[in-house]
BALOBA-1460 file (C-alpha; in Angstrom, 3 decimals):
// residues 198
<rec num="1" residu="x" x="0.000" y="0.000" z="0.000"/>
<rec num="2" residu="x" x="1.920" y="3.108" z="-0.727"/>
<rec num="3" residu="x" x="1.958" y="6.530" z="2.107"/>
<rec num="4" residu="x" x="2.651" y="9.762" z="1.958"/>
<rec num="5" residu="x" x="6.319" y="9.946" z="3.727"/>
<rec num="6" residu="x" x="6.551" y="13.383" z="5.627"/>
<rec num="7" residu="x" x="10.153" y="14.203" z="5.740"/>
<rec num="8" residu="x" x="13.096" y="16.924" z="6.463"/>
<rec num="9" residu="x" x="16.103" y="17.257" z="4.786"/>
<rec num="10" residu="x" x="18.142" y="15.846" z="7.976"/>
<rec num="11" residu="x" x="17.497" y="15.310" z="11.251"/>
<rec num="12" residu="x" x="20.232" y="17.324" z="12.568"/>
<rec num="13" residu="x" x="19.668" y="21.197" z="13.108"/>
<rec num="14" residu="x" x="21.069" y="23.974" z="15.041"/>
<rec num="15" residu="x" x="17.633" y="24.884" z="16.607"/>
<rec num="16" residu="x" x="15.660" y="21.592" z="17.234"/>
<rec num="17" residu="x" x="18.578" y="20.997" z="20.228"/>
<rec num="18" residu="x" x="16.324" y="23.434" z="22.254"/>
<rec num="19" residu="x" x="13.246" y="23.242" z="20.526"/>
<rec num="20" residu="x" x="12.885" y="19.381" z="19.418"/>
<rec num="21" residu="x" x="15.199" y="17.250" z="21.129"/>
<rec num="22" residu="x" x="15.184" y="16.437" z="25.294"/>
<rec num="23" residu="x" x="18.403" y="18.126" z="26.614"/>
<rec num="24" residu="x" x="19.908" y="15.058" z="27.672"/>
<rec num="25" residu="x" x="19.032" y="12.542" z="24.666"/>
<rec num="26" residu="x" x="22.313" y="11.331" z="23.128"/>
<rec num="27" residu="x" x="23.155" y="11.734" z="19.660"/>
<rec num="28" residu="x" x="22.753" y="8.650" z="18.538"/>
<rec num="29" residu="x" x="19.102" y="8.496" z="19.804"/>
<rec num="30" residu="x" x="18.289" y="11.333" z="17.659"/>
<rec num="31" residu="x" x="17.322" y="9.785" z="14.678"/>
<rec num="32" residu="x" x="15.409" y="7.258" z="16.576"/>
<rec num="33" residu="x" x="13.513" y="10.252" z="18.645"/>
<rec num="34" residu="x" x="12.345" y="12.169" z="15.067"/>
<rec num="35" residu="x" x="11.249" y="8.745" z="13.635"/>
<rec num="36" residu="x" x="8.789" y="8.793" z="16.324"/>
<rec num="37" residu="x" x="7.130" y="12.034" z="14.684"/>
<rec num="38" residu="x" x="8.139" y="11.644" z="10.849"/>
<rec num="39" residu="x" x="7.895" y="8.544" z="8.597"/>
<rec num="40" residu="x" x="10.855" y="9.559" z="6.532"/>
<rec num="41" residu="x" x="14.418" y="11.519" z="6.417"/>
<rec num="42" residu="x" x="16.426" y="12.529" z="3.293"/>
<rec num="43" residu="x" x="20.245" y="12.269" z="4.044"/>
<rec num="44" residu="x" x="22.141" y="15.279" z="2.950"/>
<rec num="45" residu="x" x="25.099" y="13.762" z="0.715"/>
<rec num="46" residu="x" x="27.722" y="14.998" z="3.610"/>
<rec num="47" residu="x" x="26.223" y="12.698" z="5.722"/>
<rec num="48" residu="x" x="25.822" y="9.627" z="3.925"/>
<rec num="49" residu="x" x="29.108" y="9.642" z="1.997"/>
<rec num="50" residu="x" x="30.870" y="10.686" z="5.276"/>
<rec num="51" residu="x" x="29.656" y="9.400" z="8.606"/>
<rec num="52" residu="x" x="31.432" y="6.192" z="9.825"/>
<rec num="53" residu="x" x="29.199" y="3.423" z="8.762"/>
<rec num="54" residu="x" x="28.859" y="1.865" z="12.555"/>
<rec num="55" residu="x" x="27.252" y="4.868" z="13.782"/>
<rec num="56" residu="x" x="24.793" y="5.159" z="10.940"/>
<rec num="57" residu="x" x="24.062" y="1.407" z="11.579"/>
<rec num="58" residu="x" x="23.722" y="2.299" z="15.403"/>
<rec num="59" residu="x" x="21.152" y="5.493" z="14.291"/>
<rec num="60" residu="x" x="18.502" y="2.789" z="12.472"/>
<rec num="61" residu="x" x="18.789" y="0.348" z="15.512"/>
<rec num="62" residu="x" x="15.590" y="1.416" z="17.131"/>
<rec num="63" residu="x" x="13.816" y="2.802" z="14.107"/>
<rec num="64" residu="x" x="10.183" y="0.951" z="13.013"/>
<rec num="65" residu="x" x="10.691" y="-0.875" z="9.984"/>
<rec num="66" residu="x" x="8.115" y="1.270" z="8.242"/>
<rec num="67" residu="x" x="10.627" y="4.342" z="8.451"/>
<rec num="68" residu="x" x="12.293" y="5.012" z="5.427"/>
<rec num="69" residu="x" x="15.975" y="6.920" z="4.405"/>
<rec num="70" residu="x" x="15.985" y="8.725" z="1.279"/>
<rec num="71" residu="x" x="20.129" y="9.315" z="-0.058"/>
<rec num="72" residu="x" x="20.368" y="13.074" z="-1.257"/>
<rec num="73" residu="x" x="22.623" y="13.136" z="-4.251"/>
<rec num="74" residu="x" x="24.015" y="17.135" z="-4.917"/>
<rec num="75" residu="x" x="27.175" y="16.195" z="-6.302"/>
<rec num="76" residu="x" x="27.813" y="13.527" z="-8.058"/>
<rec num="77" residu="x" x="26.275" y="9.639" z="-8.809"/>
<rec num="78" residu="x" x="27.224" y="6.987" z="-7.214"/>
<rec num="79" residu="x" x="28.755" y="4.222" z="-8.974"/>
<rec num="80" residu="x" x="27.615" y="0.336" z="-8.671"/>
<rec num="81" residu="x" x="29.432" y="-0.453" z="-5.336"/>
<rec num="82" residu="x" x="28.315" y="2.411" z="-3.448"/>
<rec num="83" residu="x" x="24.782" y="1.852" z="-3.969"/>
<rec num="84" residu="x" x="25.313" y="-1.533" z="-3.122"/>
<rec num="85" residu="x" x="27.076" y="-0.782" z="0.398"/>
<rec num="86" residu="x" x="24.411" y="1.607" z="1.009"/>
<rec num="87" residu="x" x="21.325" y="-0.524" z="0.263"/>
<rec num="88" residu="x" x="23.323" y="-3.550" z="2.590"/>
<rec num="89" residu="x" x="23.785" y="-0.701" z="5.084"/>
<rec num="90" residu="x" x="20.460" y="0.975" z="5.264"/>
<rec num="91" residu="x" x="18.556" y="-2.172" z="4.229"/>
<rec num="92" residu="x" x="14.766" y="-2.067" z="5.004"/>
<rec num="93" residu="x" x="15.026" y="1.630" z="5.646"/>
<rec num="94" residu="x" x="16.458" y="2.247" z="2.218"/>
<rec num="95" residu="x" x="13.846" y="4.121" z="-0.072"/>
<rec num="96" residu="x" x="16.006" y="5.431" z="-2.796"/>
<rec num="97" residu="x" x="18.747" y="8.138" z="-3.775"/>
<rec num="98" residu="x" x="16.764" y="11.879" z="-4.418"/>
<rec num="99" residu="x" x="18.739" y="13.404" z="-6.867"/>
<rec num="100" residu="x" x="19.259" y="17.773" z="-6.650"/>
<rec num="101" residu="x" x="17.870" y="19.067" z="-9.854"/>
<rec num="102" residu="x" x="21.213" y="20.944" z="-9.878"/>
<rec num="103" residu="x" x="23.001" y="17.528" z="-10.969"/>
<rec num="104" residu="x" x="22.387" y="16.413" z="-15.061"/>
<rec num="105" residu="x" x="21.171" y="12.994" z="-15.231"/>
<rec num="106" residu="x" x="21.528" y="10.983" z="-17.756"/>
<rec num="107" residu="x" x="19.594" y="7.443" z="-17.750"/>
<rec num="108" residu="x" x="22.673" y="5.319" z="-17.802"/>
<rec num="109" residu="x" x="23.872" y="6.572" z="-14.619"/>
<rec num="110" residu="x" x="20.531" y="5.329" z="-12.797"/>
<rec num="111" residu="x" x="21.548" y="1.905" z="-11.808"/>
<rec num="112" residu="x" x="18.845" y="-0.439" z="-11.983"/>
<rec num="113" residu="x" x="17.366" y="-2.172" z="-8.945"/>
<rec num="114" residu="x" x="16.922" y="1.353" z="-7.333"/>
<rec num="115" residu="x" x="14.607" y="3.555" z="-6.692"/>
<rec num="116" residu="x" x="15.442" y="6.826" z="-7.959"/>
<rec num="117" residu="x" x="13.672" y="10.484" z="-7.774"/>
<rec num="118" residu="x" x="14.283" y="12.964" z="-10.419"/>
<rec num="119" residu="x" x="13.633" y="16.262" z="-11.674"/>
<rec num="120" residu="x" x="11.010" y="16.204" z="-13.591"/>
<rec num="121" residu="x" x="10.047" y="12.818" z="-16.283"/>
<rec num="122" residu="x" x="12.448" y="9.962" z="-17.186"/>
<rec num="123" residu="x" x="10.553" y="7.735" z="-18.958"/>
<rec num="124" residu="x" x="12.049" y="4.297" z="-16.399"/>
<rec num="125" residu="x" x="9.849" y="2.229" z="-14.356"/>
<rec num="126" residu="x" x="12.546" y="2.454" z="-11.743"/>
<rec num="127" residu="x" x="12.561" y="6.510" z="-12.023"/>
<rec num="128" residu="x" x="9.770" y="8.920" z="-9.886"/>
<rec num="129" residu="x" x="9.658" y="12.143" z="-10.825"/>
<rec num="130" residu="x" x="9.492" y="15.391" z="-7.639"/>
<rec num="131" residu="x" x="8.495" y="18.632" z="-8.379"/>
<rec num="132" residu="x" x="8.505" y="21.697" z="-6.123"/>
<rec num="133" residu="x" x="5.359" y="22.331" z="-4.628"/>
<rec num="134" residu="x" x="3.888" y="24.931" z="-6.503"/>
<rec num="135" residu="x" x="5.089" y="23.783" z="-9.793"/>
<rec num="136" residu="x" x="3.739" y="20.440" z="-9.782"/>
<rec num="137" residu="x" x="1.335" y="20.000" z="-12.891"/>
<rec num="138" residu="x" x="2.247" y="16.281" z="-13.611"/>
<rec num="139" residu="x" x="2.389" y="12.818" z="-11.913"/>
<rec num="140" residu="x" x="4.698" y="12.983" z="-9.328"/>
<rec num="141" residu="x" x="6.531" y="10.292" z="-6.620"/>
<rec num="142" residu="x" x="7.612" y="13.893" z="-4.282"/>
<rec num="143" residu="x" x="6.707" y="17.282" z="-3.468"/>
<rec num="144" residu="x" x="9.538" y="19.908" z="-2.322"/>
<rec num="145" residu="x" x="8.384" y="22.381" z="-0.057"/>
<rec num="146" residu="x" x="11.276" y="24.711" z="-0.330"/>
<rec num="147" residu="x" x="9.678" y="27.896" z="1.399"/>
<rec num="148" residu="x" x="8.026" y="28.851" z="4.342"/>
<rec num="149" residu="x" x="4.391" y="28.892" z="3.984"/>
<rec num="150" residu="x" x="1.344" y="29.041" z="6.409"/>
<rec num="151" residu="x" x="-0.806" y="26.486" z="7.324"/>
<rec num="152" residu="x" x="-3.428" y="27.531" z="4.942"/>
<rec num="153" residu="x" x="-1.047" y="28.453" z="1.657"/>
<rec num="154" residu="x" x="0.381" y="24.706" z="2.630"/>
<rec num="155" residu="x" x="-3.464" y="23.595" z="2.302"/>
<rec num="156" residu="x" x="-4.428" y="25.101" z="-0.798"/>
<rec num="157" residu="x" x="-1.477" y="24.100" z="-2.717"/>
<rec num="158" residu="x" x="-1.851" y="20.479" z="-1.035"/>
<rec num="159" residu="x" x="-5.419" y="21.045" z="-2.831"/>
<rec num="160" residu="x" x="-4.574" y="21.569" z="-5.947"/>
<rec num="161" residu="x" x="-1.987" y="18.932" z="-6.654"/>
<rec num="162" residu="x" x="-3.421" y="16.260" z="-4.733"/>
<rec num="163" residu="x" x="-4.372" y="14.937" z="-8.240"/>
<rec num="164" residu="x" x="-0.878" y="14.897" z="-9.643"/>
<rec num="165" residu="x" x="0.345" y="12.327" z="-6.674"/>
<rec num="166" residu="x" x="1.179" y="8.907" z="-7.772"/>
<rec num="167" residu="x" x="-1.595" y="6.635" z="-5.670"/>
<rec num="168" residu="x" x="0.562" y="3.779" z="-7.056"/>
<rec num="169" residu="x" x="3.977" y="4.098" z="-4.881"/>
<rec num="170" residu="x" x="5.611" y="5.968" z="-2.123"/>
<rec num="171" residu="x" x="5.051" y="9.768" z="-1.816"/>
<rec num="172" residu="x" x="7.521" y="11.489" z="-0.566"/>
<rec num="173" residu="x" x="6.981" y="15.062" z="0.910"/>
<rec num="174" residu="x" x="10.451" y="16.798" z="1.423"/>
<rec num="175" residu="x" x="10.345" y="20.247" z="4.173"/>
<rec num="176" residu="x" x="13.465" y="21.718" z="2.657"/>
<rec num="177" residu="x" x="13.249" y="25.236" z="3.680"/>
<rec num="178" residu="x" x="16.636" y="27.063" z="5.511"/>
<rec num="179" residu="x" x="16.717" y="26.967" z="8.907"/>
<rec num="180" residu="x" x="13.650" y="24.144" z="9.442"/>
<rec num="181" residu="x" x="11.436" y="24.152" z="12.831"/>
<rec num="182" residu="x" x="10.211" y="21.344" z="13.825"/>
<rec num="183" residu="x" x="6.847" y="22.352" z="14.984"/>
<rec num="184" residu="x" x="6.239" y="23.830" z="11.059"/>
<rec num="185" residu="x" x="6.922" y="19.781" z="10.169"/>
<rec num="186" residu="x" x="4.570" y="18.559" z="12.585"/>
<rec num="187" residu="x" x="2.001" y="21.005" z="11.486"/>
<rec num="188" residu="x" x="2.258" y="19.890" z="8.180"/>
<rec num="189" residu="x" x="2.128" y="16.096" z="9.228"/>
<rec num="190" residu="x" x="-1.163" y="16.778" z="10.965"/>
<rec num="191" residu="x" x="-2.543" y="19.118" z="8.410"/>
<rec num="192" residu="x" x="-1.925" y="15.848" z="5.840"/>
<rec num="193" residu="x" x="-3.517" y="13.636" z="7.712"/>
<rec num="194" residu="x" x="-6.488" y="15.978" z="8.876"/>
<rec num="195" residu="x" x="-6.714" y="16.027" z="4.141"/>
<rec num="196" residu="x" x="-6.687" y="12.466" z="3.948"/>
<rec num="197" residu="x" x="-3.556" y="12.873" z="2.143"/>
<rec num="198" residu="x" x="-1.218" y="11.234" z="4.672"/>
């Protein structure tokens, strides 16, 4: 049955140490703590590519199997044996790589056997397409929210492309504004499910 993941662009943020987290929860619970609220986290690439692989595998320990890691991609693709290390690392949390539109894609650097999401259409089974939220006018696997906007803009735009969401897979919907607050992703969670949407 496919959801609608609600998800930020990292977990890790100089404000949600005073205004998300407990004081005393350790690091390494962190992950664990926001899976609690969100279904879903995009890696930035600095994290993935560079954080000692015990201590990512000691961030999924305690996460629901339902919770899924999206790989951010702003640099360059990953060749054959980093996917595979990543998909043996992450394993059932693994959703797929989300690739920047700033990066040109061509479709033999999309390996198959993962789950990719592009900039706009690719025409591969094994491609989704994201869009940012108030450009989406076609079929779409994610929505970017890249901008603050109020609970009723977030609405009304959630309105209008509700359509364009694939009902087939996964629907990833990415907070990626500077400087996130937590609170402004829980809103949104609740504001989802309160549509029917997630």
């Amino acid at each position: 049955m496919s959801r609608v993941l609600i998800s930020a662009s990292g977990f890790i943020h100089p404000d949600w140490d005073e205004n998300y987290y407990p004081s005393d929860i350790p690091a390494e619970w962190k992950l664990a703590y926001y899976a609690n609220d969100f279904t879903a986290v995009v890696l930035p690439e600095a994290i993935w590519r560079n954080t000692n692989p015990e201590l990512l595998e000691e961030w999924l320990e305690d996460i629901d199997d339902a919770f899924r890691v999206y790989l951010r991609i702003t640099t360059h693709m990953p060749d054959q044996d980093s996917v595979d290390f990543v998909i043996s690392l992450f394993e059932r949390h693994f959703a797929g790589f989300f690739v920047d539109d700033s990066l040109e894609v061509n479709q033999d650097q999309l390996l198959a056997g993962v789950d990719w999401l592009v900039a706009g259409h690719l025409a591969l089974d094994s491609v989704g397409s994201w869009g940012r939220l108030d450009e989406i006018e076609f079929k779409t696997n994610a929505v970017v929210i890249d901008k603050y906007k109020d609970k009723r803009e977030l609405k009304q735009a959630f309105e209008g492309i509700a359509p364009f969401l694939d009902a087939e897979s996964d629907v990833l919907v990415l907070y990626d504004v500077a400087a996130p607050v937590a609170q402004d992703l829980k809103d949104l969670r609740i504001l989802l499910e309160l549509m029917g949407i997630a």
